[in-house]
BALO-49026 format. One record per residue: residue number from 1; residue in one letter; chain; x, y, z of N, C-alpha, C, O in turn. Coordinates in steps of 0.05 Angstrom, whole numbers. Each point is the difference from the previous one (the first is absolute). Layout:
// residues N
+-----+---+---+--------+---------+--------+---------+----------+--------+--------+---------+--------+--------+---------+--------+
:   k : r : c : n.east : n.north :   n.up : ca.east : ca.north :  ca.up : c.east : c.north :   c.up : o.east : o.north :   o.up :
+-----+---+---+--------+---------+--------+---------+----------+--------+--------+---------+--------+--------+---------+--------+
: NUM : A : A :      X :       Y :      Z :       X :        Y :      Z :      X :       Y :      Z :      X :       Y :      Z :
...
+-----+---+---+--------+---------+--------+---------+----------+--------+--------+---------+--------+--------+---------+--------+
This chain:
// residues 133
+-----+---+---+--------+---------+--------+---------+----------+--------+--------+---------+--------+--------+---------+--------+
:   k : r : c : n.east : n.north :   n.up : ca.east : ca.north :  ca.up : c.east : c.north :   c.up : o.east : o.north :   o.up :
+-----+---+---+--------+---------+--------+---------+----------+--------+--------+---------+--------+--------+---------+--------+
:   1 : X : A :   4007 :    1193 :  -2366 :      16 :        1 :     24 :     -5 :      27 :     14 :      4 :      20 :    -13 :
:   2 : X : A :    -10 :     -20 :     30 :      -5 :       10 :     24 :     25 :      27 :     10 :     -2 :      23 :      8 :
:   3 : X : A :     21 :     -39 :    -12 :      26 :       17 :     11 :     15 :      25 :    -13 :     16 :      -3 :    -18 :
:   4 : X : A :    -24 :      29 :     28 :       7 :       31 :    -11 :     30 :      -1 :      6 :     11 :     -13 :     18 :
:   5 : X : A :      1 :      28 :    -35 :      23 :       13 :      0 :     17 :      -1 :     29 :     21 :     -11 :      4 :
:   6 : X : A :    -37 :      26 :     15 :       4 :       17 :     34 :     -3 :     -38 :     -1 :     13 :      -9 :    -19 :
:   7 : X : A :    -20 :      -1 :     29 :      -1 :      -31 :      7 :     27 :     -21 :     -5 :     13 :     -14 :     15 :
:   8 : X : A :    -12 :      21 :    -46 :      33 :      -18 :    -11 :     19 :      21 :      9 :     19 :     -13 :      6 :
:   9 : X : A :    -13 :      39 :     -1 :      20 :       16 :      8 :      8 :     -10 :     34 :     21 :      -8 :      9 :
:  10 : X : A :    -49 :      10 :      6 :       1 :       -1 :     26 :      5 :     -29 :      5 :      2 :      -7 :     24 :
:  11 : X : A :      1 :     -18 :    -47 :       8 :      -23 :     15 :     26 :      -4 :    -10 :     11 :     -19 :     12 :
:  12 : X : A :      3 :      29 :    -30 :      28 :        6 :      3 :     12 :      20 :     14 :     22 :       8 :     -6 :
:  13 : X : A :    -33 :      -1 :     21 :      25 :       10 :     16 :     -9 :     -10 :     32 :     12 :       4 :     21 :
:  14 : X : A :    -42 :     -18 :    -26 :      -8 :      -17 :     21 :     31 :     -20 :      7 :     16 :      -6 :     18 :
:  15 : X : A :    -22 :       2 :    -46 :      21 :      -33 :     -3 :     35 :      10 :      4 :     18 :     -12 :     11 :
:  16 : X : A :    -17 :      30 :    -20 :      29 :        4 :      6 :      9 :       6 :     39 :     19 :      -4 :     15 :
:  17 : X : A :    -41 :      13 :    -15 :       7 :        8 :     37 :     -2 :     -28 :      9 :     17 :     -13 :     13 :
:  18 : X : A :    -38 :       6 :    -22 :      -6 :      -41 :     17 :     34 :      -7 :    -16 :     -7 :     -24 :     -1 :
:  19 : X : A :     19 :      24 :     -4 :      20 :      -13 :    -27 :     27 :      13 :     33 :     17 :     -16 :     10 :
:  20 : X : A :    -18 :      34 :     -3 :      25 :       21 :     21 :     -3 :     -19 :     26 :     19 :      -8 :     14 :
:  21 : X : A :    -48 :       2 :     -9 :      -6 :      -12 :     30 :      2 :     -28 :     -4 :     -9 :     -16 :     16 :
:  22 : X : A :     18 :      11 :    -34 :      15 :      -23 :     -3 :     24 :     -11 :     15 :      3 :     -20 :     14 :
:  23 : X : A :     15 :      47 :    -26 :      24 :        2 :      4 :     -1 :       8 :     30 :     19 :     -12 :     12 :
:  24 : X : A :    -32 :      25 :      4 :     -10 :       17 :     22 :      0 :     -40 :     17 :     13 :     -10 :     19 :
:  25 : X : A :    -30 :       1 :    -33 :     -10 :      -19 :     16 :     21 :     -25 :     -2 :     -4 :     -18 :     16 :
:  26 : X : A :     27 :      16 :    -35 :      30 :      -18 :      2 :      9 :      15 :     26 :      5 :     -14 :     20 :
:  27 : X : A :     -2 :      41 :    -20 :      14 :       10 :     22 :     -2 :      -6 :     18 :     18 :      -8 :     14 :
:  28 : X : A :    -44 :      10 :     -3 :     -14 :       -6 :     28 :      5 :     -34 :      0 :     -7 :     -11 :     20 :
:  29 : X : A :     15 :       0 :    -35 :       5 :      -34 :     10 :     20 :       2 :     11 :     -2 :      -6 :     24 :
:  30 : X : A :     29 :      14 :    -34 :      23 :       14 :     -4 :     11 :       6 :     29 :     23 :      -4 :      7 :
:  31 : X : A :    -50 :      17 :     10 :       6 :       14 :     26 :      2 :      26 :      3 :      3 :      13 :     20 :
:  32 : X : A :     -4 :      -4 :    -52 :       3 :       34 :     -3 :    -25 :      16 :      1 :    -17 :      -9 :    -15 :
:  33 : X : A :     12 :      29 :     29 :     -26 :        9 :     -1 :      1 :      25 :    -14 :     22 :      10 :     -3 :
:  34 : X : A :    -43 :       2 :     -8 :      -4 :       20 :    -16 :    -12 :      19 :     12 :    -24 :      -7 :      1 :
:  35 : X : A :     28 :      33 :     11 :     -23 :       12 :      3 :    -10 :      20 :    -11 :    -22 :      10 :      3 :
:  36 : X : A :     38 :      -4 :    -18 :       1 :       31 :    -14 :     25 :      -7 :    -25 :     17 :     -17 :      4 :
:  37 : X : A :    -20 :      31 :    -25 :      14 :       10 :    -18 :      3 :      20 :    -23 :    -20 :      14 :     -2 :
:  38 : X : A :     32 :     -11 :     -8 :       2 :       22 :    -23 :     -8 :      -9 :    -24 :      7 :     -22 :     -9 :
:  39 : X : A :    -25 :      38 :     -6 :      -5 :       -6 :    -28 :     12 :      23 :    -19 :      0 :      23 :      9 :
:  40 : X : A :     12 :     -29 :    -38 :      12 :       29 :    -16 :     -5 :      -9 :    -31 :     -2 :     -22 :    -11 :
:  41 : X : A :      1 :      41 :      4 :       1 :      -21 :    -27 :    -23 :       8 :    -18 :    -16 :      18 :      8 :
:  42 : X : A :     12 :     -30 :    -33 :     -29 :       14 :    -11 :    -20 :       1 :     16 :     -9 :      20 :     11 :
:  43 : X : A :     -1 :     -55 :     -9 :     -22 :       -3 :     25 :     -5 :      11 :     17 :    -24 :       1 :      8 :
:  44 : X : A :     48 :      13 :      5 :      -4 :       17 :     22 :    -10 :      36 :    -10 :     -1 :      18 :     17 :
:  45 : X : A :     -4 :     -15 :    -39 :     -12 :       18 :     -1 :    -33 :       1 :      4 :    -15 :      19 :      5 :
:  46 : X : A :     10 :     -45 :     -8 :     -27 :        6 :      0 :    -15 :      -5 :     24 :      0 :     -23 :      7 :
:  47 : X : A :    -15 :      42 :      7 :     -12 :      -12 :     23 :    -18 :     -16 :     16 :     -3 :      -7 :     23 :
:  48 : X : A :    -15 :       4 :    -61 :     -19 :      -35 :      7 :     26 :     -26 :      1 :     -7 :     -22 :      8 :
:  49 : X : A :     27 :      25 :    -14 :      15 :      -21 :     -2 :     20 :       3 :     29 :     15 :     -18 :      7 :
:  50 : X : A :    -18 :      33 :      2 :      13 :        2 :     25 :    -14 :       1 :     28 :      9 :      -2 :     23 :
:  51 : X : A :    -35 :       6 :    -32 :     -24 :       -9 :     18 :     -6 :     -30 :      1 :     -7 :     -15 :     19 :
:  52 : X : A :     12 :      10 :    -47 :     -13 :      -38 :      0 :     29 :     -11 :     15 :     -3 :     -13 :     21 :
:  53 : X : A :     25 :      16 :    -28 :      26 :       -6 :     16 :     -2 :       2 :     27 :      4 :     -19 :     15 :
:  54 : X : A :     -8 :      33 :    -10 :      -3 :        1 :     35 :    -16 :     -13 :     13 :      3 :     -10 :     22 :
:  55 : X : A :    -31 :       9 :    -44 :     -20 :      -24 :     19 :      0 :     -19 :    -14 :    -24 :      -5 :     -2 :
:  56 : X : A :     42 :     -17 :    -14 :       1 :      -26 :     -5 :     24 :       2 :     17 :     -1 :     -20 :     15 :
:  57 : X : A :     19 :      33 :    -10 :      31 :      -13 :     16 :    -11 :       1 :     27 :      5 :     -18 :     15 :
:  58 : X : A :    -25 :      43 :     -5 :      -8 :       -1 :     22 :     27 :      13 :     16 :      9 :     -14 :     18 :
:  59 : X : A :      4 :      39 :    -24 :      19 :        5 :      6 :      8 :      30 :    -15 :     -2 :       4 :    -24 :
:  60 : X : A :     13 :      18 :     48 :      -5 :       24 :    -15 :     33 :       1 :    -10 :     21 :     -11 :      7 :
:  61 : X : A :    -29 :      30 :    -27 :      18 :        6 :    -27 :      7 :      27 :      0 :    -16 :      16 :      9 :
:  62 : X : A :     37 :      -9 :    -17 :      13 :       24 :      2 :      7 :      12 :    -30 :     16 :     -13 :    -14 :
:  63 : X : A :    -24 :      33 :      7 :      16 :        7 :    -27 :     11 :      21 :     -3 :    -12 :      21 :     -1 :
:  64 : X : A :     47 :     -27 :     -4 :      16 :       14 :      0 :      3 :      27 :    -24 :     -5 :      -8 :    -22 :
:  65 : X : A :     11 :      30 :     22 :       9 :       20 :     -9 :     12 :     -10 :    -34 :     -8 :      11 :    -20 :
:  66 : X : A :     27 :     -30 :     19 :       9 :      -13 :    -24 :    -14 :     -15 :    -12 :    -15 :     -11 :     15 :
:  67 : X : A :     13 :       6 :    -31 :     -12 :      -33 :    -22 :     25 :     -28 :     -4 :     -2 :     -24 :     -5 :
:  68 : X : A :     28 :      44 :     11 :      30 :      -19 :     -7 :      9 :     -19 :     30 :     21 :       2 :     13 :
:  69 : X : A :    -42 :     -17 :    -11 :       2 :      -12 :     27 :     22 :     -13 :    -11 :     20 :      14 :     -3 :
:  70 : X : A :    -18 :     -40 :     -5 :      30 :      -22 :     -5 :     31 :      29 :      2 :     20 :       0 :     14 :
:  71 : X : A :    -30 :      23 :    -34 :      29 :       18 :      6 :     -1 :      11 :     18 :     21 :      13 :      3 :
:  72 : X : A :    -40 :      -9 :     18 :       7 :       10 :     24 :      9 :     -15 :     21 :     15 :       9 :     17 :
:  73 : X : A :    -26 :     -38 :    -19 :      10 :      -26 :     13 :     30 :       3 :     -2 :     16 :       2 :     19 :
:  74 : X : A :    -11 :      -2 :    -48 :      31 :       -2 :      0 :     15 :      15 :     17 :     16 :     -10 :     16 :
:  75 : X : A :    -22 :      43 :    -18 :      12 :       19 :      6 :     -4 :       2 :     39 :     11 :      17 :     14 :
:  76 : X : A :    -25 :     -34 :     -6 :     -13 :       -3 :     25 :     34 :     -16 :     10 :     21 :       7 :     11 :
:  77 : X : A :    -34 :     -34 :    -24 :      26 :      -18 :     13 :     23 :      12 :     -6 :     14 :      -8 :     18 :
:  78 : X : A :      4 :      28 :    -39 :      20 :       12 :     -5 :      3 :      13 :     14 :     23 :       8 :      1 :
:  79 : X : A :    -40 :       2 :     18 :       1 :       29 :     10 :     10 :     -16 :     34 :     14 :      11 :     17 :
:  80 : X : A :    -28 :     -39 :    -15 :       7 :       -1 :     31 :     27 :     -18 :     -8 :     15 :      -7 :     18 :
:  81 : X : A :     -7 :       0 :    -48 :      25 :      -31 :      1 :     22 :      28 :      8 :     18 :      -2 :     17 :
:  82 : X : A :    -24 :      29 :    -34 :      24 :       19 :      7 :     10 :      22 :     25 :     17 :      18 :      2 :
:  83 : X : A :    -35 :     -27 :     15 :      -6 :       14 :     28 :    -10 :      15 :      6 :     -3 :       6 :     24 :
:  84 : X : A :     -9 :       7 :    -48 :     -22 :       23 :     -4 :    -15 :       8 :     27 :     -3 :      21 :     13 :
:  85 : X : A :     -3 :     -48 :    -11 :     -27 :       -6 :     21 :      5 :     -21 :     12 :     13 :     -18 :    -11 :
:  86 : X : A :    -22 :      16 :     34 :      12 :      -27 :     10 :    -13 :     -33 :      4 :      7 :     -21 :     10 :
:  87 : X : A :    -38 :      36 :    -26 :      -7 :      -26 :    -14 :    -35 :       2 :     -6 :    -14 :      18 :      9 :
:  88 : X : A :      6 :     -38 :    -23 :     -19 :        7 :    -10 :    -24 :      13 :      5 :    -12 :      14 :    -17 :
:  89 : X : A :      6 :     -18 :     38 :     -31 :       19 :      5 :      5 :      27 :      3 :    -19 :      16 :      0 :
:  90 : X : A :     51 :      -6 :      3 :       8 :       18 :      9 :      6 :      16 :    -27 :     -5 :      24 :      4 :
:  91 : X : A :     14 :     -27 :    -28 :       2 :        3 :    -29 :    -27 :      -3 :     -8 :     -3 :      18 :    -17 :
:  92 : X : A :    -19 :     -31 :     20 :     -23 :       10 :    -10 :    -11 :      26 :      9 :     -3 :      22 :    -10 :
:  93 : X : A :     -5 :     -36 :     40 :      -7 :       41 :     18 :     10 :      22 :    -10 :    -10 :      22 :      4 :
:  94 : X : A :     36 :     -25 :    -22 :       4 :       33 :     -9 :     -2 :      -4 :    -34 :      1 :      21 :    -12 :
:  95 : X : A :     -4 :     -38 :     -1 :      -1 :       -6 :    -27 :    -28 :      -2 :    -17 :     -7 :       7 :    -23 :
:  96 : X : A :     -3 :     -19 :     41 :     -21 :      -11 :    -19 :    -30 :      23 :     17 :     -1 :       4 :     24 :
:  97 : X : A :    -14 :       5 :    -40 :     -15 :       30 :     15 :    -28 :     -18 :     -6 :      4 :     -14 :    -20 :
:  98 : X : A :    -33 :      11 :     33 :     -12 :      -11 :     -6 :    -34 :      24 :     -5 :     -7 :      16 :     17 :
:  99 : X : A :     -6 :     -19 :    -38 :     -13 :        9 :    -10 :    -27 :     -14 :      7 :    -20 :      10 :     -9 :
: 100 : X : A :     18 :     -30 :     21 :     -25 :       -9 :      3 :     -2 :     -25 :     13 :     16 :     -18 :     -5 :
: 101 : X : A :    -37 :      18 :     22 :       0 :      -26 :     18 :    -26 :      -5 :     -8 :    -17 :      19 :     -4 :
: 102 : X : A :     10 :     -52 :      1 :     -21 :      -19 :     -4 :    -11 :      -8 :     23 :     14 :     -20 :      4 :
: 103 : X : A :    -29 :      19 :     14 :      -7 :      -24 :     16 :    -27 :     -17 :     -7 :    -18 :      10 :    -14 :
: 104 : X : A :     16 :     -36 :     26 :     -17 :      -13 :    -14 :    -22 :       5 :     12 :      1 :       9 :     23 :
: 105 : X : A :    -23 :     -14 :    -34 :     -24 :       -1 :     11 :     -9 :     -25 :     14 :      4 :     -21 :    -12 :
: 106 : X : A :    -13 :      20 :     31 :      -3 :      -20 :     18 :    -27 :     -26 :    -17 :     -1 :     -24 :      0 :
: 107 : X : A :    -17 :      46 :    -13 :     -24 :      -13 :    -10 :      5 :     -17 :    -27 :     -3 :     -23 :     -9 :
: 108 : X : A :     15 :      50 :     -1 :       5 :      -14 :    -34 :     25 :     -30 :      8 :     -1 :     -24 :     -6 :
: 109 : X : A :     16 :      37 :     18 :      33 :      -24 :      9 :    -24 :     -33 :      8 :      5 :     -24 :     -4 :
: 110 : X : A :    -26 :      33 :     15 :     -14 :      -29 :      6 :     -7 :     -16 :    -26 :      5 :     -23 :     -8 :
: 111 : X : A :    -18 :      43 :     -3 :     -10 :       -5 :    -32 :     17 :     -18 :    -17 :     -6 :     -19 :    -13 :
: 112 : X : A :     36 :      36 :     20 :      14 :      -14 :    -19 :      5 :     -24 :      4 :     -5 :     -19 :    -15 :
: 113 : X : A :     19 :      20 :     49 :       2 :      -25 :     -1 :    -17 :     -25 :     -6 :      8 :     -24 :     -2 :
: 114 : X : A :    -32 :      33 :      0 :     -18 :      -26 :     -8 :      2 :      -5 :    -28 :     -1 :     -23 :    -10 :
: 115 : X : A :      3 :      43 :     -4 :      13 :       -5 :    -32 :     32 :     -10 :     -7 :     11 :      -8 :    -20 :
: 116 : X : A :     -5 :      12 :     41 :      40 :        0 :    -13 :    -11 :     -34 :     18 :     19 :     -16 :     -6 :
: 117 : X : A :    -35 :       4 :     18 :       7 :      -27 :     16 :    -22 :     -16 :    -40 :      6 :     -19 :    -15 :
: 118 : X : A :    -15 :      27 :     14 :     -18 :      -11 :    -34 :     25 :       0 :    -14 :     13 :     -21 :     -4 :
: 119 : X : A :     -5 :      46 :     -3 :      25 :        0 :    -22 :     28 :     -25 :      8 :     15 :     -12 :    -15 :
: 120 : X : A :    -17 :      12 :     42 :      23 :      -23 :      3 :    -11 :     -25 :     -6 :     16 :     -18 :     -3 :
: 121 : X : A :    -42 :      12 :      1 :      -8 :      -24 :     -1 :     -6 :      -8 :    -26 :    -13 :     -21 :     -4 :
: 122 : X : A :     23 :      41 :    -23 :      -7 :        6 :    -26 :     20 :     -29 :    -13 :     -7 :     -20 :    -11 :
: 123 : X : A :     33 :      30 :     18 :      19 :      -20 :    -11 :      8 :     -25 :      7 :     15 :     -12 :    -16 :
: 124 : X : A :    -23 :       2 :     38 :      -6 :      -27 :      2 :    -14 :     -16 :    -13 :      4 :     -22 :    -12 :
: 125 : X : A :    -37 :      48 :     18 :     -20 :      -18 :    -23 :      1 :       6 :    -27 :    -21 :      -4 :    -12 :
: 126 : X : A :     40 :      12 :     -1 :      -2 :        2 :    -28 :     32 :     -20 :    -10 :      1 :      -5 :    -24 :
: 127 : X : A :     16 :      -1 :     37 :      28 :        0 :      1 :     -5 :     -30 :    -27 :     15 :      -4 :    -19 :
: 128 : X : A :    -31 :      -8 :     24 :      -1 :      -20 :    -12 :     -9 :      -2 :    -31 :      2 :     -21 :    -14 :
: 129 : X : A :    -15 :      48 :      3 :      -7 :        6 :    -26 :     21 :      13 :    -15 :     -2 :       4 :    -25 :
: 130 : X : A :     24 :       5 :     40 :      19 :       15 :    -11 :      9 :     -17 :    -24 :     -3 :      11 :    -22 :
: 131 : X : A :     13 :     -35 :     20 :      15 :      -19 :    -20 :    -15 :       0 :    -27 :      8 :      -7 :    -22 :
: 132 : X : A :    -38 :      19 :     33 :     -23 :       -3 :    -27 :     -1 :      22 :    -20 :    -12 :       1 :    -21 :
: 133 : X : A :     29 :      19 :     35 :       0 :       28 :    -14 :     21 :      -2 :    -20 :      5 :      19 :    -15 :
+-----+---+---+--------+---------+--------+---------+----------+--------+--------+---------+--------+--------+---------+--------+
């Protein structure tokens, strides 16, 4: 087999970003559009993984100052339910401090999409061997 280490690393976290624009791509049925968002968290430390994020979502990424995104969420909506602030974008602007912006690359974002449109077409054609496993 053919396939090095850098190869099986780079197609999981291939697969996990194709796995987000999933969810990216319910939304957009939905009527919700995405254009930007925040990443925190382990993943978000690393910046091949926040590079491949930006050009499979095709959409720039922001990374905040914290890793405790869900407890800052909380403390976000607490902060505008108690009048703190008078509401959400307005409670982030002074809360959440951002350390790094992603944008995608126009070339690679083409790339992907021609891989993330293969990967959607993975589970159809296999959906039928599943019962054999």
């Amino acid at each position: 087999m053919d396939t090095s280490r850098t190869d099986m690393t780079l197609a999981v976290l291939e697969g996990v970003a194709f796995g987000i624009r999933d969810s990216l791509e319910a939304a957009k049925k939905l009527g919700i559009s995405v254009k930007s968002s925040m990443i925190c968290g382990g993943g978000a430390k690393s910046p091949l993984w926040r590079r491949i994020f930006a050009d499979v979502l095709n959409i720039e990424l922001t990374v905040p100052e914290t890793e405790q995104g869900p407890g800052y969420g909380g403390a976000i909506l607490a902060s505008v339910g108690c009048g703190e602030y008078r509401n959400i974008a307005e409670a982030t602007g002074q809360m959440v401090h951002v350390t790094d912006t992603v944008r995608p690359d126009a070339e690679t974002a083409e790339r992907y999409e021609e891989k993330y449109q293969v990967y959607r077409s993975l589970y159809p054609a296999l959906k039928g061997l599943f019962p054999k496993f």
